[in-house]
C-alpha positions in Angstrom: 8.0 -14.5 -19.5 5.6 -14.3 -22.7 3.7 -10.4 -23.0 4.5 -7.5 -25.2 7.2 -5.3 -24.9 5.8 -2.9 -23.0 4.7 -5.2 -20.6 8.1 -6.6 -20.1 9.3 -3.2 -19.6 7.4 -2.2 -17.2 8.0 -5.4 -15.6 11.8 -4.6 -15.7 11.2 -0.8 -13.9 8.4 -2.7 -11.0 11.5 -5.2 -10.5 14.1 -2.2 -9.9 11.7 -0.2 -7.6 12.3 -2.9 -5.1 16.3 -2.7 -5.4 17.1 1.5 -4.7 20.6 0.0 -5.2 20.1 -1.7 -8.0 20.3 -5.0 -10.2 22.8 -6.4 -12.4 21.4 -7.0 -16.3 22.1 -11.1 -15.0 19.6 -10.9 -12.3 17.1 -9.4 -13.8 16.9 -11.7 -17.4 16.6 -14.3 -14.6 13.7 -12.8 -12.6 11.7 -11.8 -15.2 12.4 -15.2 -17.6 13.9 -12.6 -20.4 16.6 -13.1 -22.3 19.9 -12.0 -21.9 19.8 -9.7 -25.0 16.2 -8.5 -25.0 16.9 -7.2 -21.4 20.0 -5.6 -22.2 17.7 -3.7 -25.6 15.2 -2.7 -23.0 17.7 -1.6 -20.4 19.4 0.4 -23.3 16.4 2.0 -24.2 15.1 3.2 -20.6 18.5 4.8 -20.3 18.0 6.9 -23.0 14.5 7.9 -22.4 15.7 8.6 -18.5 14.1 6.4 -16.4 17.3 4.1 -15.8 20.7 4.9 -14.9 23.9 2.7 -14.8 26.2 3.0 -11.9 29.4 3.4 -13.4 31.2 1.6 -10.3 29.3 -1.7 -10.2 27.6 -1.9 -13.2 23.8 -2.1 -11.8 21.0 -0.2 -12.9 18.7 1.7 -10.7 16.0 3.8 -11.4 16.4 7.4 -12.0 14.6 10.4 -10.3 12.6 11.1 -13.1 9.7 8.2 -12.3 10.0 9.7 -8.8 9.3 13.2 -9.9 6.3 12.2 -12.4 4.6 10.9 -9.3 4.9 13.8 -7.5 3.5 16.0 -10.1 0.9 13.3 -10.5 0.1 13.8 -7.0 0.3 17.5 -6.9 -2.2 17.8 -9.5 -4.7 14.9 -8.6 -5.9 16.8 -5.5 -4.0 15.2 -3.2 -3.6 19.2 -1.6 -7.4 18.4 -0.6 -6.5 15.4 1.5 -3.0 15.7 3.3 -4.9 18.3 5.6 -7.3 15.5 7.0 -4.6 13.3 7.2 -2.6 15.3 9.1 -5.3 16.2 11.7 -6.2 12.4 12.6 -2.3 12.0 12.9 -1.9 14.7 15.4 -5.3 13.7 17.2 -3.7 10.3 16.9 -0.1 10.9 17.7 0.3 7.9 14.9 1.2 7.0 11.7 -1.3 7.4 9.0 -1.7 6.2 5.5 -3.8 6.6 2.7 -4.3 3.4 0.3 -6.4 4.1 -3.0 -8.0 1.2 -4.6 -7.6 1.2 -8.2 -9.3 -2.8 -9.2 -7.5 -5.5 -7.7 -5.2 -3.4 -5.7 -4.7 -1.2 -2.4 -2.0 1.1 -3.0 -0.4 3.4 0.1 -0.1 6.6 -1.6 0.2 9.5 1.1 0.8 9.4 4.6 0.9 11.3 7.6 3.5 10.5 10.5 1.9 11.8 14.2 4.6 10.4 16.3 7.2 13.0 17.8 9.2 10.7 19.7 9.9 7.2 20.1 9.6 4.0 18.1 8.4 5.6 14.8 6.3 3.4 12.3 6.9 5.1 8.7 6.9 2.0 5.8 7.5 2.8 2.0 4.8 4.7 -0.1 3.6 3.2 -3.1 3.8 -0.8 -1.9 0.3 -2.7 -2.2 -1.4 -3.3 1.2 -1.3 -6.9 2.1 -5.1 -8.1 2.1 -4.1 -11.5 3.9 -2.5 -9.9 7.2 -3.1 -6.3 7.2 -5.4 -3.9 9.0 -5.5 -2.0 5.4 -6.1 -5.4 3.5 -9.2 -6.5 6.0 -11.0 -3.6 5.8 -11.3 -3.5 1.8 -12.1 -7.1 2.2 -14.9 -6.5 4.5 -16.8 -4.4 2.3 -16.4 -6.8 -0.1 -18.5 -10.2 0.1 -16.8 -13.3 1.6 -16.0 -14.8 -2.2 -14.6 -12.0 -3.5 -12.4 -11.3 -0.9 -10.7 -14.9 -0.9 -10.7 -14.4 -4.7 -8.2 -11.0 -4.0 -6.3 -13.0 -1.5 -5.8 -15.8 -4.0 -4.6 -13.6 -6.9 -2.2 -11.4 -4.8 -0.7 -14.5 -2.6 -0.4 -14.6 0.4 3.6 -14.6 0.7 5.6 -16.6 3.3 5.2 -16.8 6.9 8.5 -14.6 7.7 6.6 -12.1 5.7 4.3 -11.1 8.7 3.5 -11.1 12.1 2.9 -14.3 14.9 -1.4 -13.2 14.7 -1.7 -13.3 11.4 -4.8 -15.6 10.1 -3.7 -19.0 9.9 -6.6 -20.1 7.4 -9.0 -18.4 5.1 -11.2 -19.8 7.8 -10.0 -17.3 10.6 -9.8 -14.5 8.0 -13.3 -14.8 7.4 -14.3 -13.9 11.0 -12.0 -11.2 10.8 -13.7 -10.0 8.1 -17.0 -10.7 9.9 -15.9 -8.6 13.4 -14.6 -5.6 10.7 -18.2 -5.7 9.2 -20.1 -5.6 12.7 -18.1 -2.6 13.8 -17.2 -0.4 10.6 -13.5 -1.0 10.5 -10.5 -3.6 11.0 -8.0 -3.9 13.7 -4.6 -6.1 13.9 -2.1 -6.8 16.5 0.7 -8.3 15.4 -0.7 -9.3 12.3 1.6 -7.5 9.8 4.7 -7.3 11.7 6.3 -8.3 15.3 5.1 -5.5 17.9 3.0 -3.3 15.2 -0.8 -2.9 15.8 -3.1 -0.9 13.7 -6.8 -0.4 12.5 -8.0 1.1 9.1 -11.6 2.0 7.8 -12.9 2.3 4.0 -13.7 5.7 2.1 -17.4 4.8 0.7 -18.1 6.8 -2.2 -20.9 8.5 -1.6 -22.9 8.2 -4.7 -22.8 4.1 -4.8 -21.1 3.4 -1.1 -17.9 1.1 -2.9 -14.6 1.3 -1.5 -12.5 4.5 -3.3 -9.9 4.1 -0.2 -8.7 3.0 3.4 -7.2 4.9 6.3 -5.2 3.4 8.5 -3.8 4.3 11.6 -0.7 2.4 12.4 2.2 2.2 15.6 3.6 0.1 17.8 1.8 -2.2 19.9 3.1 -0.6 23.4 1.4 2.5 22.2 -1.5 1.1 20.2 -3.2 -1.6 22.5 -6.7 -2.9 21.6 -8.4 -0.4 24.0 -6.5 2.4 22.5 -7.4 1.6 18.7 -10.9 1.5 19.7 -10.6 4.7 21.4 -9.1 6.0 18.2 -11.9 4.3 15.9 -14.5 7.3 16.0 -11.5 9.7 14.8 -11.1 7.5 12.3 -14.4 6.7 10.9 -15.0 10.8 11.0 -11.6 10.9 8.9 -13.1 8.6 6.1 -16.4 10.1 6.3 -14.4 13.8 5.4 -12.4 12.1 2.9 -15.6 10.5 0.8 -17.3 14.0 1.0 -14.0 15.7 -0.6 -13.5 12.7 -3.0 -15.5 14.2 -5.8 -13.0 16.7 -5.6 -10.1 14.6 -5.8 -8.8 12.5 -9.2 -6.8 10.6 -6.1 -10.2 8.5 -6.3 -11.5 8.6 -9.9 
């Protein structure tokens, strides 16, 4: 792996934020094409600053709470107080999960969320991943605001992953993705079914900022398939277009979108 230090080290924590129950030194000199020593300097050195721990028992390392807690505080003081309200009132209009995903250049990012559901199958993935562009409601709307070429260019550079990876409707060419993308554009937001996963619908809508109308965001509103038919995420679609109409209007207000 050729870079600078820091960029293999940050390389190193990315690889152990997939692993909460962490990596051996081996695995990850292998991953990352580093070697053996070099890893074991870095590893050495994010100890001691606190961002990595060892587990005693087994040897691996994981990452400490600290990273965790800086992103709280991040959060706390980026204005994300201004938008956990709105996303809490589509989730209870909605009875649905709900995420937030800022766009920050070449990547959607779920950030916050909002969980509706009070009984039941409960749909509640990990903060922080990236949105899939290829499969996910999330990923088609950003590419529909986008123009056809630049959103095959995104898809290129973030992969596309294998087919376990997602759901039995999932586009099965940039072809078909393209009149997704086209049927997101005519109605102002992007529904899947079983797109991203087996039995998992959902729909999403872009925050326009309001000076320049680019995407700061997407919403996305997200449950099982029993629950969240077609007719029923298109009876949710003015909730949610209201929802990312609040969310521009407070984004001055919030460094969430800066």
């Amino acid at each position: 792996m050729a870079g600078s230090q820091i960029e293999r080290a940050f390389s190193l924590i990315e690889s152990l934020t997939s692993e909460p129950r962490g990596l051996p030194m081996q695995t990850l000199s292998e991953q990352l094409d580093i070697p053996k020593s070099a890893t074991h300097r870095m590893l050495a050195e994010l100890i001691r600053l606190g961002y990595v721990r060892q587990n005693p028992e087994n040897s691996r390392y994981l990452l400490s709470t600290r990273l965790v807690a800086m992103g709280f505080r991040y959060l706390g003081n980026s204005g994300a107080d201004i938008v956990q309200p709105i996303l809490d009132e589509l989730a209870r209009q909605s009875g649905e999960l709900v995420r937030l995903g800022v766009i920050d250049g070449e990547r959607q990012t779920w950030i916050a969320k909002s969980q509706g559901a009070r009984s039941g199958l409960k749909y509640d993935p990990d903060m922080g991943r990236d949105a899939p562009l290829f499969y996910s409601a999330s990923g088609h709307a950003w590419l529909a605001s986008l123009s056809d070429a630049q959103a095959l260019l995104l898809v290129e550079r973030q992969g596309v992953g294998p087919a376990e990876a997602f759901g039995p409707n999932a586009p099965k060419s940039n072809a078909a993705l393209l009149e997704r993308l086209r049927i997101a554009r005519e109605h102002g937001y992007a529904w899947v079914v079983e797109s991203s996963a087996v039995g998992m619908s959902a729909l999403a809508a872009v925050i326009a900022d309001p000076r320049d109308g680019h995407a700061l965001g997407v919403v996305s509103i997200a449950g099982p398939t029993a629950r969240m038919s077609e007719a029923r995420m298109h009876e949710l679609a003015p909730l949610l277009l209201e929802t990312v109409r609040e969310l521009a209007a407070a984004s001055p207000a919030s460094e969430l979108f800066v």
